[in-house]
C-alpha positions in Angstrom: 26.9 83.3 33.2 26.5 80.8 36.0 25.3 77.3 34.9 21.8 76.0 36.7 20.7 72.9 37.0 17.5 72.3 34.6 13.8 72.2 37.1 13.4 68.6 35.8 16.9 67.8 37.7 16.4 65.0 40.2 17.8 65.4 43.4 17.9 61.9 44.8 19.9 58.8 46.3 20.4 55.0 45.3 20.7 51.6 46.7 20.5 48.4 46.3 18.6 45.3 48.0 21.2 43.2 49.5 23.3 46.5 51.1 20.3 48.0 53.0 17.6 45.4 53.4 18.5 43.3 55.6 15.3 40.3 56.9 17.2 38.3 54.5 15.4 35.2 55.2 12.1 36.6 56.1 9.0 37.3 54.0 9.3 34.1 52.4 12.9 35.6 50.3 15.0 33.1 49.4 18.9 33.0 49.2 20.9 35.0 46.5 24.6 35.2 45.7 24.7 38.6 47.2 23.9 36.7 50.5 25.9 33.6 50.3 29.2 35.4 49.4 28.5 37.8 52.1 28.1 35.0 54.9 31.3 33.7 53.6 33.1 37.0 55.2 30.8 37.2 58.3 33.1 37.2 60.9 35.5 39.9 58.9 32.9 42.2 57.6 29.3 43.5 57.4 27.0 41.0 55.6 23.2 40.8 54.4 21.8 39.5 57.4 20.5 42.7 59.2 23.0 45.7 56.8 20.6 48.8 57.2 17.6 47.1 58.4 15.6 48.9 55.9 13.3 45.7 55.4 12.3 46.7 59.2 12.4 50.6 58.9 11.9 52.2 55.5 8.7 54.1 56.9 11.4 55.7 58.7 13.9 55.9 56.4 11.6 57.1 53.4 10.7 60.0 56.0 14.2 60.9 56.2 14.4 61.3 52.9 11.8 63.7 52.8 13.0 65.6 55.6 16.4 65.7 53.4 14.7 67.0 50.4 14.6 64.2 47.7 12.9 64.3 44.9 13.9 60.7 43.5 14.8 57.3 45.2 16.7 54.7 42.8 16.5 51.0 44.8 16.8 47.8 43.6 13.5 44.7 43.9 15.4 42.0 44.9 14.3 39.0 42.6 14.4 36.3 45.2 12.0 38.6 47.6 10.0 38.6 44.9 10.1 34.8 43.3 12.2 32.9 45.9 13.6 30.2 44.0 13.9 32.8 40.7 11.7 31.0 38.5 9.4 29.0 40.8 5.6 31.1 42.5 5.7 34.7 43.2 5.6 35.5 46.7 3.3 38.1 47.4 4.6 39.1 50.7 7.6 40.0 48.4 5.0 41.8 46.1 3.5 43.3 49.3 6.5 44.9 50.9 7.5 46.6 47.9 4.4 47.8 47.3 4.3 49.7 50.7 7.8 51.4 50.2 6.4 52.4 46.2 3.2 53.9 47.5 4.7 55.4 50.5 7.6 57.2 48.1 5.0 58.8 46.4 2.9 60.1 48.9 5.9 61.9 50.4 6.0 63.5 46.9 9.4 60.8 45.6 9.3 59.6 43.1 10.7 55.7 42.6 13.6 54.3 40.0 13.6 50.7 40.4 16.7 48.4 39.4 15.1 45.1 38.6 19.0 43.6 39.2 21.6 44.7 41.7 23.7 41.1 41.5 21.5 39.6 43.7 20.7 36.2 41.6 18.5 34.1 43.1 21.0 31.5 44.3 18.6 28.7 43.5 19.6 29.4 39.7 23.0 29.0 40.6 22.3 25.6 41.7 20.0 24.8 38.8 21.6 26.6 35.8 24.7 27.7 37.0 23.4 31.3 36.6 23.8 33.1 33.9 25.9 30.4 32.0 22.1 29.2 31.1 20.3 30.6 29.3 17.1 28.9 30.3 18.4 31.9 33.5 17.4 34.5 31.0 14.3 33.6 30.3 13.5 33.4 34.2 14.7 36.9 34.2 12.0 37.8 31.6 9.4 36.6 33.6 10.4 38.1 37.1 10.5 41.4 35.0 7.2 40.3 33.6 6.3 39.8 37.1 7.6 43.5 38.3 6.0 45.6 35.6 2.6 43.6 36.2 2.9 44.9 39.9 4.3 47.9 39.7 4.6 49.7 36.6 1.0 51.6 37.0 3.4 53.4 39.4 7.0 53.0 38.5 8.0 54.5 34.8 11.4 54.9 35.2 13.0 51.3 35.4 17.0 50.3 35.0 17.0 46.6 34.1 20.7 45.8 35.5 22.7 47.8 37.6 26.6 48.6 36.2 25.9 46.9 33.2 30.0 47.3 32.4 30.4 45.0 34.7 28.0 42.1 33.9 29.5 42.6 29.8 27.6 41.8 26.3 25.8 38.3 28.2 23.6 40.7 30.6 22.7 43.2 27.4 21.4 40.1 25.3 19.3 39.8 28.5 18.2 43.5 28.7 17.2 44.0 25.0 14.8 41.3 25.7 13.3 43.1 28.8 13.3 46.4 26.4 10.9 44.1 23.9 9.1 43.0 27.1 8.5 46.2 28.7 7.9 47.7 25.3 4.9 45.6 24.8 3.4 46.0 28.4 3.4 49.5 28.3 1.2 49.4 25.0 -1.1 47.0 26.4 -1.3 49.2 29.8 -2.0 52.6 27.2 0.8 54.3 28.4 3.2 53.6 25.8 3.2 57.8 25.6 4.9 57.3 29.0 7.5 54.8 28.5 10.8 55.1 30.2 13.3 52.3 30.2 16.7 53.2 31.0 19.5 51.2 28.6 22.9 51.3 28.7 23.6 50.9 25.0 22.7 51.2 21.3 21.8 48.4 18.8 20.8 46.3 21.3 18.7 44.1 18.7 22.5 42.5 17.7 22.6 40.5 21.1 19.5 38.7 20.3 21.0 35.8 19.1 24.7 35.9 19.2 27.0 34.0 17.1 28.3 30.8 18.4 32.3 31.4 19.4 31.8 35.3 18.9 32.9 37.9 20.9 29.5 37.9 22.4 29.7 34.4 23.2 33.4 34.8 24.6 32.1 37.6 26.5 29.3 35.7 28.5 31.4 33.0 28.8 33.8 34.9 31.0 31.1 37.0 32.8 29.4 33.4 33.5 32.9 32.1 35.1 33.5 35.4 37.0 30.4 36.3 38.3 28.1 32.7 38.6 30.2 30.1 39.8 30.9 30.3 43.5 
């Protein structure tokens, strides 16, 4: 008996912000790791500045996709598009653009999984908080996902929080068990709590909450901070 993939199977691709995007420093975005590492090899290898232009073309590109079949797109917002300096105004030419590519998706029948983090920190926490080592950086994330499921989430219901969560360690799921609470509670005051979808990498996420002083979780965000924040 051959084995068949169930009707509810999505056929789909991914991304992420800082590989296909590209208008790094238009629409108001600000500067993220993603970019300033990427300058750093400029003359050696591909960086953020242009990559697949997709800021410029995803009418196109979204109709390629169509003509390919997809059923499902996974891309990631990128959070300085979207608040600039990470935890300063909202940019609504950020809020704008991704609004196009969400409603366009849909109307050529895709249907959109957003990544609210591809490590693409605004780079403006790294210079106020030394990223993640803060925690006041966490709380910023809360309210740029605050900020995304306000915009989008009459649309979007299938949402990743952070993208390979193995790599960012126990610090970024302290971080996406508050956006579980935060979506959570959205979703009941939009009425669609019948629809909720959060995708979590992990069970008894409630234990990162507040993590003991000198624990492993601790130890754990210490080295993620030192590996992944500091430039």
């Amino acid at each position: 008996m051959m084995n068949q993939f169930p009707a509810s199977f999505l056929w789909g691709a991914s991304s992420s912000a800082f590989q296909i995007e590209g208008g790094w420093d238009e629409g108001g975005k600000g500067m993220t790791v993603a970019d300033f590492n990427s300058f750093k090899l400029s003359d050696k290898q591909a960086d953020t500045k242009v990559a697949s232009d997709f800021y410029h073309h995803w009418k196109e590109d979204i109709d390629l996709m169509k003509e390919l079949g997809l059923k499902a797109y996974r891309f990631s917002l990128s959070w300085a598009r979207i608040i600039p300096d990470g935890d300063g105004e909202v940019n609504p030419e950020g809020i704008a653009f991704y609004n196009k590519v969400i409603d366009y998706l849909i109307e050529q029948g895709i249907r959109p999984l957003v990544t609210l983090y591809h490590f693409d920190l605004p780079y403006a926490l790294v210079e106020k908080y030394n990223g993640w080592e803060c925690r006041d950086c966490a709380y910023a994330f809360e309210r740029y996902a605050r900020v995304c499921f306000r915009a989008f989430g009459d649309r979007v219901k299938y949402w990743q929080v952070i993208n390979d969560t193995q790599v960012s360690a126990a610090d970024m799921l302290r971080h996406r068990s508050r956006m579980y609470h935060t979506y959570k509670e959205m979703c009941i005051q939009l009425g669609v709590y019948d629809k909720f979808r959060l995708r979590l990498h992990g069970i008894y996420l409630s234990l990162f909450e507040s993590p003991l002083p000198n624990g492993p979780v601790q130890k754990l965000s210490d080295a993620f901070a030192r590996t992944h924040s500091r430039i």
